[in-house]
N, C-alpha and C positions, 0 to 999 in steps of 0.2 A: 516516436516510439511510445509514448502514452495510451497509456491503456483507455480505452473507452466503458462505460459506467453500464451501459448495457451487454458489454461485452460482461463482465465480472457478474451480473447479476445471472447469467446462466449458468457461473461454477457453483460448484458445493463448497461447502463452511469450511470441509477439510482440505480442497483445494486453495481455496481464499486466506486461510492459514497462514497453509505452505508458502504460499505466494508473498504475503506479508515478512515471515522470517527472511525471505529469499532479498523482499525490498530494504527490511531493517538493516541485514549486515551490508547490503549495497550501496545503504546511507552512510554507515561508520566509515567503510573504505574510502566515501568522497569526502566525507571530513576529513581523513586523515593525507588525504592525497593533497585537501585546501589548506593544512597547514603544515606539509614537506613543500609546498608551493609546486607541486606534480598535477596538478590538476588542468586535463585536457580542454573538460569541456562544462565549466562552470553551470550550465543552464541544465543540466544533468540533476543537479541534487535539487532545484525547483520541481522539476519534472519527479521526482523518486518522491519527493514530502509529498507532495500534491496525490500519488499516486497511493500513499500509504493513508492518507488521510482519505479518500474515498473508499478506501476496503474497511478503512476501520467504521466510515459513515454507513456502508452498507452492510456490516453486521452489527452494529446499534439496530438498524432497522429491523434485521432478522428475528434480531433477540426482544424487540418492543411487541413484534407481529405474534411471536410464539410466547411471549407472557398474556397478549389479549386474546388468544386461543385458550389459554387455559382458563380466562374468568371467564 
């Protein structure tokens, strides 16, 4: 269910966002599911960091690309 890096590079910033907020509380509830010890399916919250951590690498990129437009 991981998202692919070319997939995300066709949304827009405000999609990418949305998506991140969407990932962020999806993290909090598998933390809190890892420590009620409710937690289905452990490989889940690798897959969610992993996945938060490339949106957040592909809008560094955005915002490097759109500061070297403006010099």
């Amino acid at each position: 269910m991981s998202i692919k890096i070319e997939d995300m590079r066709t949304k827009t910033d405000d999609q990418l966002e949305t998506e991140l907020g969407e990932l962020k509380r999806e993290a909090f509830n598998l933390r809190f599911q890892s420590a009620t010890n409710q937690l289905e399916k452990p490989s889940r919250i690798r897959e969610v960091r992993r996945t938060i951590a490339k949106i957040k690498t592909l809008q560094n990129e955005r915002a490097k690309a759109a500061v070297a437009e403006k010099a």
